[in-house]
C-alpha positions in Angstrom: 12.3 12.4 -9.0 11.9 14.7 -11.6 12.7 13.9 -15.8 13.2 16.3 -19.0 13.4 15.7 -22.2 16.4 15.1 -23.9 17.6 13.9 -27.2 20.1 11.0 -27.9 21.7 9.5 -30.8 21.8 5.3 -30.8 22.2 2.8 -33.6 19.5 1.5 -35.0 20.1 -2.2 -34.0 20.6 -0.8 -30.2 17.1 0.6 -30.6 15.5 -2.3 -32.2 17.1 -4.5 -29.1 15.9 -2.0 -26.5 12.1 -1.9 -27.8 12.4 -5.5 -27.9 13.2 -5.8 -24.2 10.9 -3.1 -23.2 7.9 -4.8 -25.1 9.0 -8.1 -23.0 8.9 -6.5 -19.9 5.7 -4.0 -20.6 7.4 -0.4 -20.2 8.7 1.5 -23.1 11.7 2.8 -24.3 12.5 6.0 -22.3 11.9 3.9 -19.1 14.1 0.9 -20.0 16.9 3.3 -20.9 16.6 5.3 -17.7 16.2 2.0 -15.7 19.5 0.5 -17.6 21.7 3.7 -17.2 20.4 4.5 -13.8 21.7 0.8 -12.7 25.0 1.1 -14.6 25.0 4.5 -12.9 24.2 3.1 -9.5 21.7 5.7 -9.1 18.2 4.5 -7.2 14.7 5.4 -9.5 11.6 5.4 -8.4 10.6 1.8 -10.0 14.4 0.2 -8.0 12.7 2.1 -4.7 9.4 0.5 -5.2 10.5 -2.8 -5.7 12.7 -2.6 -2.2 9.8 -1.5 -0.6 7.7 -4.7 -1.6 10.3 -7.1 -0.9 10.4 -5.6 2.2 6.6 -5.8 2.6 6.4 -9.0 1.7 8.5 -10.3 4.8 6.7 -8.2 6.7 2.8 -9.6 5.6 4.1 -12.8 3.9 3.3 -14.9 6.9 -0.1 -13.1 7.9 -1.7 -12.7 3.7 -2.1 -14.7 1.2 -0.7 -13.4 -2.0 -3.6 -13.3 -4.9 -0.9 -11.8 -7.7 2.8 -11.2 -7.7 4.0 -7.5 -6.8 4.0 -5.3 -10.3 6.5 -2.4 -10.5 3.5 -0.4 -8.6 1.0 -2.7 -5.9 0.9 -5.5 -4.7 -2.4 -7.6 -3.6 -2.9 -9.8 -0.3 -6.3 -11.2 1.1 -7.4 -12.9 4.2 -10.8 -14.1 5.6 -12.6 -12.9 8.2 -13.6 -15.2 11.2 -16.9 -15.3 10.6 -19.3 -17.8 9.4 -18.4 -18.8 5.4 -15.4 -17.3 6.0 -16.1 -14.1 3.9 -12.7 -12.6 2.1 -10.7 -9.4 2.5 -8.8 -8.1 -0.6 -6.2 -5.7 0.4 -4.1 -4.0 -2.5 -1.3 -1.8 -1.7 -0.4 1.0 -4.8 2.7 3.3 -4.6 2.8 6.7 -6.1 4.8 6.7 -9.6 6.6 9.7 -8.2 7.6 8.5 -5.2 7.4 11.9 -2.9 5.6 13.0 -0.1 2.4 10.9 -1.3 3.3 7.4 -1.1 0.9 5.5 -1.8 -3.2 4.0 -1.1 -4.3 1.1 0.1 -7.1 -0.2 -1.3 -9.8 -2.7 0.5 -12.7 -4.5 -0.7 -14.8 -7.3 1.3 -17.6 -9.9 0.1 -20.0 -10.7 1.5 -23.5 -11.2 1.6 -24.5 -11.0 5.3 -26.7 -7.9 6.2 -24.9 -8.0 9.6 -21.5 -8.5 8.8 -22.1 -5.7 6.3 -23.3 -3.2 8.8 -20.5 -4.5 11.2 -17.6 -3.7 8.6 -19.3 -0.5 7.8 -19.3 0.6 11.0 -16.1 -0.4 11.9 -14.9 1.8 8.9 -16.5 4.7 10.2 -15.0 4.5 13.3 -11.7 3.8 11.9 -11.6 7.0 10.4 -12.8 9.3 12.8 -10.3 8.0 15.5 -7.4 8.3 12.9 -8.5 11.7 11.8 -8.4 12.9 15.5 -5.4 11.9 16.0 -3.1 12.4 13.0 -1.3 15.2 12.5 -0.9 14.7 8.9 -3.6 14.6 6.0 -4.8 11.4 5.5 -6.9 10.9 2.3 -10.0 8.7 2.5 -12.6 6.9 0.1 -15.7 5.1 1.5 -17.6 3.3 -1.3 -20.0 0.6 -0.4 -17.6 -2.5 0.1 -14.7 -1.0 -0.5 -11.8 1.6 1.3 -9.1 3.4 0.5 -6.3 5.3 2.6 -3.8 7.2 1.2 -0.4 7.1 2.7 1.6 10.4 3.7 5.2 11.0 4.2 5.8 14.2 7.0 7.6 17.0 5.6 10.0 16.4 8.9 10.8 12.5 8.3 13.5 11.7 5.6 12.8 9.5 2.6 13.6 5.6 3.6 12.6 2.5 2.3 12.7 0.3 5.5 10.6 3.2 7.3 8.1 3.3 4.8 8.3 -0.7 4.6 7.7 -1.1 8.1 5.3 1.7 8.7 3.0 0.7 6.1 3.6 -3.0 6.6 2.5 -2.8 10.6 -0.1 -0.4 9.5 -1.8 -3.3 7.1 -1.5 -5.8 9.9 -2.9 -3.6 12.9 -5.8 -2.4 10.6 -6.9 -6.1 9.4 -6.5 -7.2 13.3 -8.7 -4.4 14.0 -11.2 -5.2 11.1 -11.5 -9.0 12.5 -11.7 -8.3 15.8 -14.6 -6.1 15.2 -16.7 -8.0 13.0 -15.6 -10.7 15.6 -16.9 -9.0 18.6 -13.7 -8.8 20.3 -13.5 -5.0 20.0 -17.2 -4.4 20.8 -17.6 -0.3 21.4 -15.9 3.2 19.9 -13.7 3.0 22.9 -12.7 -0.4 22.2 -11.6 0.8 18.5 -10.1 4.0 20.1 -8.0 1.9 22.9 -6.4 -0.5 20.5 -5.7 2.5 17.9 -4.0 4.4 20.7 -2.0 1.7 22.0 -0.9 -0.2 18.7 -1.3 2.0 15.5 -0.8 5.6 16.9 2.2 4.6 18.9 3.6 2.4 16.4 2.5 4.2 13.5 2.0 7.7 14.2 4.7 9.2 11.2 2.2 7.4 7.9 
């Protein structure tokens, strides 16, 4: 959604109450106007689309994440643990594009741990990870690999419509598949490249395959 610049006159004391509520809520003035006249308007921003999308994510991962920090106007953070020995944590933080557009978002991981094998397990699960998912999506999928931490970024296809519930459940199932994935690896239970490749095919790709 694009903006301009355009010039208003308001009374001083309207002013003063607007920065006032803006300060309280951490945004400034041209976004608290926009956001009030928008909702008197009845007409959807990108801040009222990304807070339908994480109350829609969070029924989706509520019951599978633990919530470190309440969802901001722009990500929202989860983490699990992996089952392992000491139980060693996964952060996973979900950020949506200001713009809302084709780019939707990244997710972000990041594991601790100080096991040398667990290390070289997660690391070579992410490797894997994204060379099956590069074969076999269509789209362009942005990646960062740094040490202990991940990041994916999240496309829209120029043929699927804008929709919140899509881009909710896409990305929520997507979350959930990939930290299934990421356990059962470091677990054993998905042992070989094949074993990665099987359960992308049959769960992610077919589930997943428009994100």
């Amino acid at each position: 959604m694009s903006k301009s610049l355009y010039s208003l006159i308001l009374s001083d004391n309207v002013v003063a109450a607007v920065d006032s509520e803006a300060n309280r809520r951490g945004t400034n003035r041209s976004n608290l106007i926009n956001e009030i006249l928008a909702e008197y308007l009845q007409v959807e921003t990108p801040q009222q689309q990304m807070r339908s999308i994480f109350a829609e994510l969070d029924k989706i991962l509520g019951g599978y994440f633990e919530a470190l920090l309440p969802s901001n106007s722009r990500s929202m953070a989860l983490k699990t643990s992996l089952d392992y020995k000491y139980k060693p944590t996964v952060k996973y933080e979900l950020e949506l594009g200001k713009a809302m557009e084709r780019a939707i978002g990244v997710l972000k991981v990041q594991w601790r741990t100080t096991s040398e094998e667990l290390t070289e397990r997660i690391d070579e699960f992410i490797n894997l990870w994204m060379s099956i998912e590069s074969e076999l999506c269509h789209d362009v999928i942005g990646y960062v690999k740094d040490g202990n931490k991940f990041q994916r970024t999240f496309v829209l296809p120029e043929n699927v419509s804008f929709s919140i519930i899509y881009i909710s459940q896409a990305i929520g199932r997507y979350v959930r598949l990939f930290d299934k994935a990421l356990k059962d690896y470091a677990s054993g239970k998905l042992a070989s490249k094949e074993d990665v490749e099987k359960f992308y095919k049959d769960s992610v790709y077919v589930q997943n395959q428009l994100i």
